[in-house]
N, C-alpha and C positions, 0 to 999 in steps of 0.2 A: 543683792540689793535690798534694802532695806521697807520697810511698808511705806513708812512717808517718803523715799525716795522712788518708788515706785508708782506713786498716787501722784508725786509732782510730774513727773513726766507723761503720766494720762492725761492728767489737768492739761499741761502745755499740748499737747497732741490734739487738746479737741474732742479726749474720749467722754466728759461730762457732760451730762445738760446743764449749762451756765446756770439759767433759770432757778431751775429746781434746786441746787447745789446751794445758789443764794440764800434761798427761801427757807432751805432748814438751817443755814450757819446764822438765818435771823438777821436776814438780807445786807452781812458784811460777805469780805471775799471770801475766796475758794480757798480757805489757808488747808496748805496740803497737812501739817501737823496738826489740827485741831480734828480736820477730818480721819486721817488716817489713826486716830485714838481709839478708835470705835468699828469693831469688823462690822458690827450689822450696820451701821450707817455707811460706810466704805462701800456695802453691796445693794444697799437702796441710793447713792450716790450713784454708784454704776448703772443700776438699773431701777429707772424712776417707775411710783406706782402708777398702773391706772386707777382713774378714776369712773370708769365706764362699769355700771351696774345695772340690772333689770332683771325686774321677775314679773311673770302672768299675776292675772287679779287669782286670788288664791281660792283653793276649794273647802268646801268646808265637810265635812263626811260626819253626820251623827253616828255616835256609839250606842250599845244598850243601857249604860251607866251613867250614874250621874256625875260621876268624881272621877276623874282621867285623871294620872299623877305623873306617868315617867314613859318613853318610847326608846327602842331601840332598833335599828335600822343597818343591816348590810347582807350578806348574800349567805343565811344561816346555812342552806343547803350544798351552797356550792356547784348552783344551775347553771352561772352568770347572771341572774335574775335577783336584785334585792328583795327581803322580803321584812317587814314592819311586825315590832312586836309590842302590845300595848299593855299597860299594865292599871287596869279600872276596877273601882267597886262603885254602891247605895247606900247609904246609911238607911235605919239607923246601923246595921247586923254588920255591916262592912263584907262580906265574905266576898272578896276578890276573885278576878278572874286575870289570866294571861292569853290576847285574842292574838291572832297571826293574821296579815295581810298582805297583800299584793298587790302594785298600781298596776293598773288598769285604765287610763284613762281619769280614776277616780281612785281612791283605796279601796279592794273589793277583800272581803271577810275569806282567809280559808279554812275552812274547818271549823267546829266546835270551839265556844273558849273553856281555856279548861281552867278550873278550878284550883287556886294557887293560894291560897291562905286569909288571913283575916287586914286588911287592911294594907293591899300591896303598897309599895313606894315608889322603891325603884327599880328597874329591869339592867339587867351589864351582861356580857356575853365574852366569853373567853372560851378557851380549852381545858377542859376543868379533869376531866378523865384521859388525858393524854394520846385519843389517838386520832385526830387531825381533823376535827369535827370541831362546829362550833358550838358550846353549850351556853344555858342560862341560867343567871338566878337572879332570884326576885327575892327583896326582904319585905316579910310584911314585920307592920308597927303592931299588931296586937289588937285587943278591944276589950272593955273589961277586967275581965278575970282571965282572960284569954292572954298568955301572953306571946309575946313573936319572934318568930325563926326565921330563916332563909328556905326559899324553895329550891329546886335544883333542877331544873330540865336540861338531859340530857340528847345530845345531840342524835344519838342512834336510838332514842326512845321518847320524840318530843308528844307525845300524848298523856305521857305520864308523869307527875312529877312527885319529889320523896323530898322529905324536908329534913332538916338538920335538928339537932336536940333546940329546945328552946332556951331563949337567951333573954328574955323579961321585955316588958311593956316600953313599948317606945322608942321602933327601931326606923328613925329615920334617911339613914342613907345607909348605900354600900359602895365598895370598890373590891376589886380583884385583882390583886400583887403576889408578886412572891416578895412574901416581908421577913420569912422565916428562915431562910439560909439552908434551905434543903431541897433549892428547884422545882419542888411543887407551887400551884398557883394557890395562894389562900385568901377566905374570905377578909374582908375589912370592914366593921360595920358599925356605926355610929348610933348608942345607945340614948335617947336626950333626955329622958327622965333622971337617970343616975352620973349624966356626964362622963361616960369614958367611951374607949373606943373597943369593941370585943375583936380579935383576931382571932380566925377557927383556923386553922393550920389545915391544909389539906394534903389529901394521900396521893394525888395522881392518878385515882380509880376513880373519882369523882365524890368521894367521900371526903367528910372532915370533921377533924376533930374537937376536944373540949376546947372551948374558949380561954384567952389570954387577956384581961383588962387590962389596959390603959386609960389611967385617969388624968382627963384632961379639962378643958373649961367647959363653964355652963353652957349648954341648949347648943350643942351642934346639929347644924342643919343640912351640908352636905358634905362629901369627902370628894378630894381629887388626887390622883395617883400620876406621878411623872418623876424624871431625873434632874433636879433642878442644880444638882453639885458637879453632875457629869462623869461619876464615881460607879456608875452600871447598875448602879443600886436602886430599886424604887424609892422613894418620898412619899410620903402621903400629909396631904394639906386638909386641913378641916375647918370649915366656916361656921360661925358663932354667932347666929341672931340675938344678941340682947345687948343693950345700951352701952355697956362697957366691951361691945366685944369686937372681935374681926378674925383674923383666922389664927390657926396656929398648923406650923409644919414641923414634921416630926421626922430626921433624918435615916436614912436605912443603915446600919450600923455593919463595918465589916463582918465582922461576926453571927449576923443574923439578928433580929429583931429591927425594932425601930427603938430610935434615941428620945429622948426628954424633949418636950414641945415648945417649940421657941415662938412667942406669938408677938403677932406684927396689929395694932390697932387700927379699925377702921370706923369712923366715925359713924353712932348708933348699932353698931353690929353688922353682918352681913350673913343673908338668905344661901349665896352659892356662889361655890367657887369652881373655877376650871383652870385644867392645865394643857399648855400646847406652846409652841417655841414662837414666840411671837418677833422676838428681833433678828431671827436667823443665826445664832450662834450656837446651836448646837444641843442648848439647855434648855429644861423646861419654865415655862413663866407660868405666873397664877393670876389668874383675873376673877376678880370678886366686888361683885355686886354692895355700894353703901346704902345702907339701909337711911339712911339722914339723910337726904341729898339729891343730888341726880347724875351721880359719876359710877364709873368704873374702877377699882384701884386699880394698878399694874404692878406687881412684882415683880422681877426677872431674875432669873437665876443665879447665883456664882458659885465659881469651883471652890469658894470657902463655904457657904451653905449660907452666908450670912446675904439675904434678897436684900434688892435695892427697889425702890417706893420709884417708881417710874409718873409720867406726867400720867394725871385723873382724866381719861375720855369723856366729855357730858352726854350725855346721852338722854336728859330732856326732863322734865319735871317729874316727878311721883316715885315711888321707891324701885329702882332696880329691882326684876327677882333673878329669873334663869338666864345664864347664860352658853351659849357654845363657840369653839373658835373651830376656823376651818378658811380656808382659802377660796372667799367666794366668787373672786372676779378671775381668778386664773393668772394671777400677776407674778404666783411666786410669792406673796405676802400674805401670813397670817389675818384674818378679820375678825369681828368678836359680831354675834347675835344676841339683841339681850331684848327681855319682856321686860315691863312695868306690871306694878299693880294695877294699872287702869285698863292692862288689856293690850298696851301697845306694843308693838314690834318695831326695834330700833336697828340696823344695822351700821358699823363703822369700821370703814377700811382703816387698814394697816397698812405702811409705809415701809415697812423692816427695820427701821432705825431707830424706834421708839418715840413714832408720833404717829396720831391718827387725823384722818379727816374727821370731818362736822357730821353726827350722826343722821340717815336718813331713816324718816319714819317708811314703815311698810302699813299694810290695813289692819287695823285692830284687828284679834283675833279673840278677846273678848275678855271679861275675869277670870282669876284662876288659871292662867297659864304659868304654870311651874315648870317646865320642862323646854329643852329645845332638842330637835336630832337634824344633824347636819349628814346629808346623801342623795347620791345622784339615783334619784328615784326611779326616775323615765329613761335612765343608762345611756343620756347623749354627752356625758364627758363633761358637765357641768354640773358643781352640788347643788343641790334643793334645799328647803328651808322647811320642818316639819311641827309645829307647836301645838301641841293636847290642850285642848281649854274645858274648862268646867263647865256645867249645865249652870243655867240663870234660872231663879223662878222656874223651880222646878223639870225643867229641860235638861232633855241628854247634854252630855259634854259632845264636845266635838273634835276633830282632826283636824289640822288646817296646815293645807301642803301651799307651799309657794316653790312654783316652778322657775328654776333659774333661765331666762331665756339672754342674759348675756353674748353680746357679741363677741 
């Protein structure tokens, strides 16, 4: 039986919500062939999003530092217990730290922060030495004459961290793929000073090697790594803060490496991009923040590699910056978390079919929030909402957990 022969007989059976089914065909009928065109609308047809959301008034935890840039959040140990990793400097010197955490009621500090380079960015965690441990690395941007590497904390030695050879001033994002075609995990690092992208190819002893340029468009600002062709291959998307920019995605090539960067415009440029499968089809999508505006783009994947420009979420006045997607209401539907420049925390449910609901504000969490980490903090089976914001007027930056208390 056929998909739209099989959608028509739900319909008649009574398996829809009438309602709902309306409301995305854009309140004409239930035509079983306009629906059945589209699997992830087929499966938010089958099963309608909620709309039910809630978080506690949120906490705010001061840091030693003035400048919080990026968190990373999941069970590094392997307790059952997640555990929070933060990556802070002061100017003017920048000398960075990497602090580790634990909720407690509040985020409570474990241990010393240890000393991770000149101007951390951003923190990502994989398995970098291959043996079933979670490791970290942090790029810092440099300062000066100083210029910036990747740190590398290892899972079975996180007190100490060894840095990679240097890779020049101005290292503002990283990702960790295998882009190289030899099953090791390698760094991905986005240079903005000189426009390209370094790739260190790593060993699977947790070492890696000389850098690989790829030169790409001006001022990239964050990297996202996912399978957007469905080809098993990673992808990496790169976002472009400057007026003519938006991102560019760079295909994983059978052979190993990454392909020539296909760029998609996003009006004024875009701060940050993220990947996660937002229509339920199996592929990755990229949502990134317009710098012009007050939308979200939407990408979504296809097995030709060539993305489709999905409807713009609003998400409320002032510049979009960080985003994360993750499943906040337990619906089975991707959602996206995004900050403004003003400080605000917006959330917008996903529907699976590539529409969202009307974004809701949460409590400012202040300026300078670059960062989101999506994780069930307190381990009741519901994600949290994590946002690092900068010190004001001379103030510690802060932590600001929002407790998901959804029903």
């Amino acid at each position: 039986m056929s998909r739209v022969a099989l959608l028509a007989v739900l319909t008649t059976a009574g398996c829809f919500d009438y309602d709902y089914l309306s409301r995305q065909l854009g309140g004409g009928p239930a035509d079983a062939a306009s629906v059945g065109a589209d699997a992830g609308f087929l499966h938010a047809a089958l099963h309608p999003p909620s709309t039910a959301l809630s978080f506690s008034s949120p906490s705010s935890d001061a840091v030693s530092e003035l400048w919080l840039l990026s968190t990373w959040a999941g069970d590094f140990d392997s307790d059952g217990a997640p555990d929070v990793f933060a990556v802070a400097y002061s100017p003017p010197a920048g000398d960075g730290t990497l602090t580790r955490y634990r909720w407690d009621s509040g985020l409570a500090q474990v241990g010393m922060p240890l000393p991770i380079g000149s101007n951390p960015q951003v923190v990502r965690a994989a398995d970098l030495d291959e043996d079933g441990r979670l490791d970290l690395a942090v790029c810092n941007y440099g300062h000066d004459q100083v210029p910036g590497d990747v740190a590398i904390v290892l899972g079975k030695s996180p007190t100490t961290a060894t840095r990679t050879s240097a890779i020049g001033l101005g290292l503002e994002s990283l990702a960790i793929a295998e882009v190289t075609g030899d099953t090791h995990l390698d760094l991905i690092v986005a240079r903005a000073t000189d426009a390209y992208l370094a790739v260190l190819p790593g060993d699977g002893h947790g070492g890696f090697g000389s850098e690989t340029a790829i030169v790409i468009r001006a001022l990239p600002e964050a990297i996202a790594t996912g399978d957007v062709n469905g080809d098993g291959r990673a992808d990496v998307a790169v976002a472009h803060g400057l007026a003519d920019g938006g991102i560019s995605v760079l295909l994983g090539r059978p052979d190993g490496g990454l392909g020539a960067p296909t760029f998609y415009p996003i009006p004024g440029g875009s701060y940050f991009v993220a990947a996660g499968d937002l229509d339920g089809d199996g592929l990755a999508d990229l949502a990134a923040s317009a710098i012009d505006g007050s939308q979200v783009y939407v990408f979504y994947g296809r097995e030709d590699g060539v993305l489709d420009l999905g409807p713009t979420p609003e998400v409320g006045a002032g510049q979009p910056f960080a985003i994360a997607i993750g499943d906040l209401n337990r619906d089975g539907y991707a959602d996206l978390a995004v900050t403004h420049e003003s400080g605000d925390l917006k959330i917008v449910l996903g529907d699976g079919g590539r529409r969202f609901q009307p974004a809701r504000a949460l409590t400012a969490v202040g300026m300078g929030a670059e960062w989101i980490t999506i994780a069930d903090l307190d381990r009741d089976g519901r994600p949290d909402v994590l946002v690092p914001a900068d010190g004001a007027d001379g103030q510690n930056a802060t932590m600001n957990v929002f407790l998901n208390v959804t029903e």
